[in-house]
mmCIF file of the C-alpha atoms, coordinates in Angstrom:
data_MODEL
# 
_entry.id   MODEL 
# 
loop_
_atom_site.group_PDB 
_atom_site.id 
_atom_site.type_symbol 
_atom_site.label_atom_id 
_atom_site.label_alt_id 
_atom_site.label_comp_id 
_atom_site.label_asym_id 
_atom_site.label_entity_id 
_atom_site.label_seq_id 
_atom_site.pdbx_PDB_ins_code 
_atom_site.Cartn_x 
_atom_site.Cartn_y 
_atom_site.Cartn_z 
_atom_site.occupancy 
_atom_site.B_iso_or_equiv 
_atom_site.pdbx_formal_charge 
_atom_site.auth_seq_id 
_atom_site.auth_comp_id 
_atom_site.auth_asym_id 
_atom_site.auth_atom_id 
_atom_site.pdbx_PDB_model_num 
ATOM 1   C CA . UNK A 1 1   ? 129.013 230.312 7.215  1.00 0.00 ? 1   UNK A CA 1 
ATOM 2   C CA . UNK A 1 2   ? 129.150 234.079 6.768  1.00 0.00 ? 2   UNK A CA 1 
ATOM 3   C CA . UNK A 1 3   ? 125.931 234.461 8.034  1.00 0.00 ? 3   UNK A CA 1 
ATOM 4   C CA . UNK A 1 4   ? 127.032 232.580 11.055 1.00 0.00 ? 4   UNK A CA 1 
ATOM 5   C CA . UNK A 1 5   ? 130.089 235.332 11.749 1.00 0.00 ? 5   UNK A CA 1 
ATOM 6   C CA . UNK A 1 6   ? 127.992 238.195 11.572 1.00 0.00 ? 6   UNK A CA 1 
ATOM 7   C CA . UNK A 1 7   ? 125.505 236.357 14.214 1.00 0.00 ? 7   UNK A CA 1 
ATOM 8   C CA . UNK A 1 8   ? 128.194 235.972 16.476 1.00 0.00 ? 8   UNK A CA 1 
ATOM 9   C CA . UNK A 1 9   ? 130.062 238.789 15.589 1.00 0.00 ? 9   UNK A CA 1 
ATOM 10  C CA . UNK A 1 10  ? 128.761 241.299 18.128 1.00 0.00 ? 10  UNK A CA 1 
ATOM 11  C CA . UNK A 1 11  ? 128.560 238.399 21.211 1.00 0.00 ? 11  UNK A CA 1 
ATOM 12  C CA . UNK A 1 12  ? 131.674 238.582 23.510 1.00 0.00 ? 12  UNK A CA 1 
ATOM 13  C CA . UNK A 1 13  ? 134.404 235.605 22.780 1.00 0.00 ? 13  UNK A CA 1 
ATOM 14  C CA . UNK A 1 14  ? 134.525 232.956 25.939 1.00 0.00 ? 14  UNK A CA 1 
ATOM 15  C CA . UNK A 1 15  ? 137.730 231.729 26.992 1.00 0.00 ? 15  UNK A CA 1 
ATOM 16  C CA . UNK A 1 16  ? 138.927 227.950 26.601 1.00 0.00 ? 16  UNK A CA 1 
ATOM 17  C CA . UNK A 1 17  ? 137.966 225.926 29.526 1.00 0.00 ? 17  UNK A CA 1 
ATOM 18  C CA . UNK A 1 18  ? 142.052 225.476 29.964 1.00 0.00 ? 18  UNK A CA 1 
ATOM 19  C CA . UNK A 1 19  ? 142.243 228.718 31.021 1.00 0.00 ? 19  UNK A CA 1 
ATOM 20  C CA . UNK A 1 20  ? 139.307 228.928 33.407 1.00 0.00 ? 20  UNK A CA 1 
ATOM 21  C CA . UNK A 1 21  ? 140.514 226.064 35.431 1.00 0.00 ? 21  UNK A CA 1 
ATOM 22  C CA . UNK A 1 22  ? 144.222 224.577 36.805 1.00 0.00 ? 22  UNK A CA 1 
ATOM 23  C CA . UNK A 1 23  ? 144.743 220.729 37.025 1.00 0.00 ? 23  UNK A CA 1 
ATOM 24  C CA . UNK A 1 24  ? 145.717 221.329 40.722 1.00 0.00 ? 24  UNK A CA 1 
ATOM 25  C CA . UNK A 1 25  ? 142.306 222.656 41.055 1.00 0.00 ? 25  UNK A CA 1 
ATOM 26  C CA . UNK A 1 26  ? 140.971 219.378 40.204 1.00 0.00 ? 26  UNK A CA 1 
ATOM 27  C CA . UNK A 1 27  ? 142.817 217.407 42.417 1.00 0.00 ? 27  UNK A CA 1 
ATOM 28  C CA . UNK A 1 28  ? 142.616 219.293 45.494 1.00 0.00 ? 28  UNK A CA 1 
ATOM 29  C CA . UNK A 1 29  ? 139.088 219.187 45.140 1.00 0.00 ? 29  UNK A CA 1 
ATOM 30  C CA . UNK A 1 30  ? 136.727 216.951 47.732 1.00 0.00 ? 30  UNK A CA 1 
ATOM 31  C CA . UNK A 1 31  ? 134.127 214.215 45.853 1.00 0.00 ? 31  UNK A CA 1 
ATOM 32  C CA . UNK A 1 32  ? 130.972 215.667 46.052 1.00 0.00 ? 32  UNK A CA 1 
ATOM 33  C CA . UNK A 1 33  ? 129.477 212.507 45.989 1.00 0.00 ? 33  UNK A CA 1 
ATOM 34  C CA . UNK A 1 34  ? 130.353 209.715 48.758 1.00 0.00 ? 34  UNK A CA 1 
ATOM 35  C CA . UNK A 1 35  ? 128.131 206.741 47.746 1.00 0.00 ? 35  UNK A CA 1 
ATOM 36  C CA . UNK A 1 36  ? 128.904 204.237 50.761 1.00 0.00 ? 36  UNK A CA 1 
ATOM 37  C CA . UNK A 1 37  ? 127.935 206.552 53.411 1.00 0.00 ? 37  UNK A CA 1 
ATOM 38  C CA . UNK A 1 38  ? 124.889 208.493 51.887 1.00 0.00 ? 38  UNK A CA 1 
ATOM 39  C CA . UNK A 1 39  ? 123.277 205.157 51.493 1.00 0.00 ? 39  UNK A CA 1 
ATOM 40  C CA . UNK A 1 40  ? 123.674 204.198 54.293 1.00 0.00 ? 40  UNK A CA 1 
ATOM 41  C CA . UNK A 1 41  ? 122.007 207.476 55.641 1.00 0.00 ? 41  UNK A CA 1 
ATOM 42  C CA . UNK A 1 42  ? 119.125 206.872 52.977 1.00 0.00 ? 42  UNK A CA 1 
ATOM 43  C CA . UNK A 1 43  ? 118.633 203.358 54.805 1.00 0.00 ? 43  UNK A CA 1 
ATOM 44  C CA . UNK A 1 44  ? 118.825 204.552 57.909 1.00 0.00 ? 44  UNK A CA 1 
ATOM 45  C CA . UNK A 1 45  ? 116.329 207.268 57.615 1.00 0.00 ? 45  UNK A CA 1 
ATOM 46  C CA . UNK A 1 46  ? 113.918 204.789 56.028 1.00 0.00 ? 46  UNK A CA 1 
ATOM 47  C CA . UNK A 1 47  ? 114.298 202.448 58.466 1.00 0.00 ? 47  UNK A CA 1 
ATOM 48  C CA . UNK A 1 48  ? 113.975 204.775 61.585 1.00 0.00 ? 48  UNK A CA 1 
ATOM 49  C CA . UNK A 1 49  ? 111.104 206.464 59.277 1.00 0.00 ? 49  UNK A CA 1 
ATOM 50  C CA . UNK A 1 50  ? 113.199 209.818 59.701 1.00 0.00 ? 50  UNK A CA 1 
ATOM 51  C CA . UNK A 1 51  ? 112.694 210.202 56.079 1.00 0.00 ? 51  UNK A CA 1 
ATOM 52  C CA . UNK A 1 52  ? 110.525 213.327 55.971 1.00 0.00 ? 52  UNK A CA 1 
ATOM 53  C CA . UNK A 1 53  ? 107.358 213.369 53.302 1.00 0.00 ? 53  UNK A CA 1 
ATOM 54  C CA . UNK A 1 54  ? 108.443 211.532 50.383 1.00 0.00 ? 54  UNK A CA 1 
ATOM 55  C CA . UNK A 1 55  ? 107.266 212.344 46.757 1.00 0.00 ? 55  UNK A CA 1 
ATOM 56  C CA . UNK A 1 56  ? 108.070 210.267 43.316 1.00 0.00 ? 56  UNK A CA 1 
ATOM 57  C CA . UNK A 1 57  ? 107.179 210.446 39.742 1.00 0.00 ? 57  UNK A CA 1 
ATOM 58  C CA . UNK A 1 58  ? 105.476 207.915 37.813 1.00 0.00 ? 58  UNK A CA 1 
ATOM 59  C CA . UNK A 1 59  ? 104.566 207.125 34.579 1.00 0.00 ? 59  UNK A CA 1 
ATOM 60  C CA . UNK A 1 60  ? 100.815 206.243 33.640 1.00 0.00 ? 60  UNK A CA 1 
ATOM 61  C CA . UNK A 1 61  ? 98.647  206.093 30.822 1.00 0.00 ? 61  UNK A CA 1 
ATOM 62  C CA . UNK A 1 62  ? 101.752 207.500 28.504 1.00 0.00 ? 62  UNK A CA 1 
ATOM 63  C CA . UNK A 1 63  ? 102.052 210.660 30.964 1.00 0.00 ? 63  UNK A CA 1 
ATOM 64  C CA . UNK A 1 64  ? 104.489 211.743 33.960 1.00 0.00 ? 64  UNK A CA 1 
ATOM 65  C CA . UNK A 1 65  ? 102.873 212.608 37.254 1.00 0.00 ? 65  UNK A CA 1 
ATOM 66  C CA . UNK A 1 66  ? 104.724 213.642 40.138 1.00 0.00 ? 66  UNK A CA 1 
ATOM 67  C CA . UNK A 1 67  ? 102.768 212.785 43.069 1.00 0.00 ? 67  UNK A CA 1 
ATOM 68  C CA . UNK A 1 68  ? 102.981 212.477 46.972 1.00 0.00 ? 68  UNK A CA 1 
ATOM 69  C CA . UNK A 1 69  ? 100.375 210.378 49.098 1.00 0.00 ? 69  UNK A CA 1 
ATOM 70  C CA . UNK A 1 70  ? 97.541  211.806 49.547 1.00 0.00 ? 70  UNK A CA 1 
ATOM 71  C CA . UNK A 1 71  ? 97.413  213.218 45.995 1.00 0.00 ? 71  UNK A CA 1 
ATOM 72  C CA . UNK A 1 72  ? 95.080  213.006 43.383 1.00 0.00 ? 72  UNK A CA 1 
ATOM 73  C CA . UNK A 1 73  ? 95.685  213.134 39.678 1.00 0.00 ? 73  UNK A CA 1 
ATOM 74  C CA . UNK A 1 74  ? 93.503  212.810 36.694 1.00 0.00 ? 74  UNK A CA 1 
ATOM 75  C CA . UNK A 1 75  ? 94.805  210.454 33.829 1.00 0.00 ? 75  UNK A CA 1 
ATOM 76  C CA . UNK A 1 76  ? 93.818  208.937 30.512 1.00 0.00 ? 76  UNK A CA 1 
ATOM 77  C CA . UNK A 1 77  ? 91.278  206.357 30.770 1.00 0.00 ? 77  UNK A CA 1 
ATOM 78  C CA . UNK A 1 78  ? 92.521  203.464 32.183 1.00 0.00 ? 78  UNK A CA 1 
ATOM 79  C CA . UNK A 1 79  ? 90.546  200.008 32.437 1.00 0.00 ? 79  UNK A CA 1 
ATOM 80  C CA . UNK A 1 80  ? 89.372  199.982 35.895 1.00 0.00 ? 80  UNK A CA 1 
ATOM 81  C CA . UNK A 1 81  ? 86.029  199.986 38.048 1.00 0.00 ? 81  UNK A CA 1 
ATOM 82  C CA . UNK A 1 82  ? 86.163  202.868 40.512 1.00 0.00 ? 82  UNK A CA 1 
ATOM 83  C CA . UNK A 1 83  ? 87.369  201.199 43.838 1.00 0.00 ? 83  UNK A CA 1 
ATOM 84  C CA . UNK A 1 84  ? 89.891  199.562 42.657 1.00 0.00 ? 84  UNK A CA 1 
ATOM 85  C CA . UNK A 1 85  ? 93.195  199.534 44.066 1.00 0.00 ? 85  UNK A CA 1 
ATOM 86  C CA . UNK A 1 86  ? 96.250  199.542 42.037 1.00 0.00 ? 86  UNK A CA 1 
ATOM 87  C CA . UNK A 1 87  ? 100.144 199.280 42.039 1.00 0.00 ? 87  UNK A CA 1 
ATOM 88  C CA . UNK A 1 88  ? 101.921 202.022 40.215 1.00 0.00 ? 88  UNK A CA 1 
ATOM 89  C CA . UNK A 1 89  ? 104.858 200.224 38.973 1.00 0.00 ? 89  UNK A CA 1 
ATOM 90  C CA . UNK A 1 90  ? 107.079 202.213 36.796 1.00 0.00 ? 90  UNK A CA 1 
ATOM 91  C CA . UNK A 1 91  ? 108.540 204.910 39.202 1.00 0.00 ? 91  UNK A CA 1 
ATOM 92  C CA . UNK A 1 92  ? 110.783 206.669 37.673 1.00 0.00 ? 92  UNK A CA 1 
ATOM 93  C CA . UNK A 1 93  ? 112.000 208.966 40.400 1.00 0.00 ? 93  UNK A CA 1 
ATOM 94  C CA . UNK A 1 94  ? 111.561 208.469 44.867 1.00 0.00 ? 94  UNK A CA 1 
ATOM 95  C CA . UNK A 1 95  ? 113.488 211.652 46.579 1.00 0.00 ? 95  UNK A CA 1 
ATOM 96  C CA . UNK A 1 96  ? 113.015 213.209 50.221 1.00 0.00 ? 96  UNK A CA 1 
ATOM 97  C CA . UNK A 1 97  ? 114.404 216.641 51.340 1.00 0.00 ? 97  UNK A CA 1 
ATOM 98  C CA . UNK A 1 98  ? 117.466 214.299 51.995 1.00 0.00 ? 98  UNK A CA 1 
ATOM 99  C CA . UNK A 1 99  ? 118.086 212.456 49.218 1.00 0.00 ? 99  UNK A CA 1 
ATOM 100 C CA . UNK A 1 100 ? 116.882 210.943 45.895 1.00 0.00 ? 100 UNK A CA 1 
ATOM 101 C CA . UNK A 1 101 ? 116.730 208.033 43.897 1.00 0.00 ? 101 UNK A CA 1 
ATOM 102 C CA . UNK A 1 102 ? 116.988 208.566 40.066 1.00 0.00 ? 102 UNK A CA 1 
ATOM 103 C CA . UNK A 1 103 ? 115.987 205.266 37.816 1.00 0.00 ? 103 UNK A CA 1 
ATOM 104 C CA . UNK A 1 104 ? 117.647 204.208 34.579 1.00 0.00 ? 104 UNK A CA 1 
ATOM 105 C CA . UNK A 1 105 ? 114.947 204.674 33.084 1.00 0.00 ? 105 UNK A CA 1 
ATOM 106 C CA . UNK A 1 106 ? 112.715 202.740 35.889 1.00 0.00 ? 106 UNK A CA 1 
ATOM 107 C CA . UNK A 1 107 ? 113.545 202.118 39.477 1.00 0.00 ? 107 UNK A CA 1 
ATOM 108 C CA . UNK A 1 108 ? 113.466 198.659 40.874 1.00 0.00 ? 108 UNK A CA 1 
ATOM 109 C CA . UNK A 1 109 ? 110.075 197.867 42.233 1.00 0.00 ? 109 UNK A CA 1 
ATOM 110 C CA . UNK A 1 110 ? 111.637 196.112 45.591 1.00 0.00 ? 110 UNK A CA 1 
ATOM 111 C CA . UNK A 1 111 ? 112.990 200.256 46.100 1.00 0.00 ? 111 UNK A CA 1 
ATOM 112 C CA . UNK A 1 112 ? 109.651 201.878 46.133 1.00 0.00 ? 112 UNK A CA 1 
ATOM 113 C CA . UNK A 1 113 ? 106.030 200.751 46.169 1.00 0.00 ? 113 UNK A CA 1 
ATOM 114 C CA . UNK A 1 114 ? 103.507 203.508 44.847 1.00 0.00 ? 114 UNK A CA 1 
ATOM 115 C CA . UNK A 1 115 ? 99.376  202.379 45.403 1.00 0.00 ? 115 UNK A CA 1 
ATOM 116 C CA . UNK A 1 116 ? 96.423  204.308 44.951 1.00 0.00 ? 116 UNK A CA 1 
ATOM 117 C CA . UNK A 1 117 ? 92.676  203.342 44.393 1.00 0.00 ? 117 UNK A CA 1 
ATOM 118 C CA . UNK A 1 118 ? 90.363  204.847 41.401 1.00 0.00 ? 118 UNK A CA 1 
ATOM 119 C CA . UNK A 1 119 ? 87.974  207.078 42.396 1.00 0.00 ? 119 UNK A CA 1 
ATOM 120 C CA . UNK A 1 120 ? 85.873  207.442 38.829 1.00 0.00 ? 120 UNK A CA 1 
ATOM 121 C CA . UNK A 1 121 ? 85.866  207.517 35.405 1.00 0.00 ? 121 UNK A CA 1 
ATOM 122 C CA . UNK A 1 122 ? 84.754  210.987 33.835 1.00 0.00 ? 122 UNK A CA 1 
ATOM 123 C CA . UNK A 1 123 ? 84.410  212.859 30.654 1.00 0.00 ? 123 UNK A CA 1 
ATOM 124 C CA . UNK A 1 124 ? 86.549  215.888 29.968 1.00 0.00 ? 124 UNK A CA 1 
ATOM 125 C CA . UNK A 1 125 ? 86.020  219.476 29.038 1.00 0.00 ? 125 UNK A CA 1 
ATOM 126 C CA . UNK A 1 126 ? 84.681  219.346 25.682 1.00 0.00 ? 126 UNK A CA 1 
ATOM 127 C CA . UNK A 1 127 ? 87.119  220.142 22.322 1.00 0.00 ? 127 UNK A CA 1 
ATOM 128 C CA . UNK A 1 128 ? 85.653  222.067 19.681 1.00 0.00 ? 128 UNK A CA 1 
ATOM 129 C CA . UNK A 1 129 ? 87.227  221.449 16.345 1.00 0.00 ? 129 UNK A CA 1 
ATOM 130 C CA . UNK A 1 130 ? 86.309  224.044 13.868 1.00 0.00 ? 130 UNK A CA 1 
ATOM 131 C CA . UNK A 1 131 ? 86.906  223.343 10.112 1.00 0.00 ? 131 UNK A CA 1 
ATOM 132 C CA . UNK A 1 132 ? 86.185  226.844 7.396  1.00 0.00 ? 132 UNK A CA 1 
ATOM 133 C CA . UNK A 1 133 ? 87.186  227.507 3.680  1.00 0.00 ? 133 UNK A CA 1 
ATOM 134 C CA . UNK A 1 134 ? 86.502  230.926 2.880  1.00 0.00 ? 134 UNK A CA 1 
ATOM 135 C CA . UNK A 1 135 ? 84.674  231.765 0.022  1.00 0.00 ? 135 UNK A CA 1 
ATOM 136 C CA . UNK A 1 136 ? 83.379  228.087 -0.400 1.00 0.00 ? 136 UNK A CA 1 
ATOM 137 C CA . UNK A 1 137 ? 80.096  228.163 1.963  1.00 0.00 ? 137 UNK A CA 1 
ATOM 138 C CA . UNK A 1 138 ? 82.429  225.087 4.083  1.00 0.00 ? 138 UNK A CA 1 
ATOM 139 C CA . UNK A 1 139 ? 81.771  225.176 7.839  1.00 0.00 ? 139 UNK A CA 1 
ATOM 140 C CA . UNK A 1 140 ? 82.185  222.102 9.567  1.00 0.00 ? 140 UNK A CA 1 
ATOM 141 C CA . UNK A 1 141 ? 82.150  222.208 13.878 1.00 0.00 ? 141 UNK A CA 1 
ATOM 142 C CA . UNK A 1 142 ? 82.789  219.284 15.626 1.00 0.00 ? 142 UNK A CA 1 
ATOM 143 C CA . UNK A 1 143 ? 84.109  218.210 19.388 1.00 0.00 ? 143 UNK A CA 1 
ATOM 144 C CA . UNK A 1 144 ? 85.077  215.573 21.347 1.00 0.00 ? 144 UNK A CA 1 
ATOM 145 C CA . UNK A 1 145 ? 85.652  214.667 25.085 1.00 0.00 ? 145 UNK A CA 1 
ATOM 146 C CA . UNK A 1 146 ? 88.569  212.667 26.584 1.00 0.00 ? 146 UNK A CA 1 
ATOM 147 C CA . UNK A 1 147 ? 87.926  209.783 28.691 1.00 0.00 ? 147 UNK A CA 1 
ATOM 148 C CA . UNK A 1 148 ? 89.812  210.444 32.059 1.00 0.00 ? 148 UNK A CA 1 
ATOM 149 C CA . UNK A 1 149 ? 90.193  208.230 35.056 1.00 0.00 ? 149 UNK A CA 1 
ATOM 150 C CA . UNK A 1 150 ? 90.495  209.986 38.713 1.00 0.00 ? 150 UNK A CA 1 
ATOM 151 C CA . UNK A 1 151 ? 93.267  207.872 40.850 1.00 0.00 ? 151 UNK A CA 1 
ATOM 152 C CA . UNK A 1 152 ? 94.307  208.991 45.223 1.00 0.00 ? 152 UNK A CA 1 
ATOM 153 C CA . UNK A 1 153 ? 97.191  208.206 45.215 1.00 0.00 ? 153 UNK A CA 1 
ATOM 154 C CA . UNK A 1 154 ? 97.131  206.386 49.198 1.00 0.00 ? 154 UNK A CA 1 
ATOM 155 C CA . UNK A 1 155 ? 100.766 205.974 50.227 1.00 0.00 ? 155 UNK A CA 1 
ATOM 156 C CA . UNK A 1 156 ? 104.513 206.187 48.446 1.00 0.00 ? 156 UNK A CA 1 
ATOM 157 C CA . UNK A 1 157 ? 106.412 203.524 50.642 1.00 0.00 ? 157 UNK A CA 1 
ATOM 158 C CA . UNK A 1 158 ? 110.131 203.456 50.075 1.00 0.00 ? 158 UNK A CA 1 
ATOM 159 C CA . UNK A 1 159 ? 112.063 200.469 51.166 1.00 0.00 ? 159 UNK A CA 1 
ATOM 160 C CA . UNK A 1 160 ? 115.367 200.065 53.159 1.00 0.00 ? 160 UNK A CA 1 
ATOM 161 C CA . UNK A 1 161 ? 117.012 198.066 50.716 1.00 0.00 ? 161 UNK A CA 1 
ATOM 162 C CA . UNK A 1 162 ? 119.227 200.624 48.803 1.00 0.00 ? 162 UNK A CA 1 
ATOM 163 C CA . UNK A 1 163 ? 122.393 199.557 47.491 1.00 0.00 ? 163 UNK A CA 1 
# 
């Protein structure tokens, strides 16, 4: 505890939030946050396609990626022939310059619809493991290579069907 007050002891004190702020402050102040009609802009953008370039962030193979179409990321090996098309289905974030939608944890999959099609499965840069005790004559060098899969992403598609 003592070592705690002379830590602290040279940091200016902060004062108590009370002080800092009047309750009429709070009440006089306008909601940042009006959900009715900022939906109904999100839909309305989507629908007229007004939206602007849209990105999202996805989860695959145990990683987060955020990605916009046209994108192409490099993931952990995942069990598909090159040319194959696939559905990215847990999205955890879809924004614009306008707006964003923020899953808890996932978004709905009628919201957004992320696709993309494997380009090929490579090998990674190689690790070098090293292993040494000194004075023993113990040297042991080994290395491995990750599996990776190369995925384009082709189109993030959000859907006028926020509510």
């Amino acid at each position: 505890m003592n070592f705690l007050r002379r830590s602290l002891a040279g940091l200016p004190r902060c004062r108590a939030a009370s002080t800092l702020m009047d309750s009429t402050e709070v009440i006089a102040a306008k909601p940042l946050f009006l959900p009715g009609r900022n939906i109904e802009k999100a839909n309305n953008a989507i629908a007229t396609g007004t939206a602007g370039r849209s990105f999202c962030v996805i989860q695959a193979s145990g990683r987060q990626y955020k990605i916009t179409s046209g994108d192409v990321i490099v993931a952990k090996r995942m069990q598909c022939a090159p040319g194959t098309n696939m559905v990215f289905n847990k999205v955890l974030l879809a924004a614009t310059k306008d707006f964003t939608l923020i899953g808890t944890p996932l978004l709905n999959p009628s919201l957004v619809r992320v696709t993309g099609t494997v380009i090929e499965q490579v090998h990674g840069a190689k690790k070098i493991a090293f292993k040494f005790k000194k004075r023993k004559r113990y040297k042991r060098t080994y290395g491995c290579r990750d599996h990776l899969t190369v995925v384009r992403i082709n189109d993030v598609l959000l859907k006028p069907n926020i509510e």
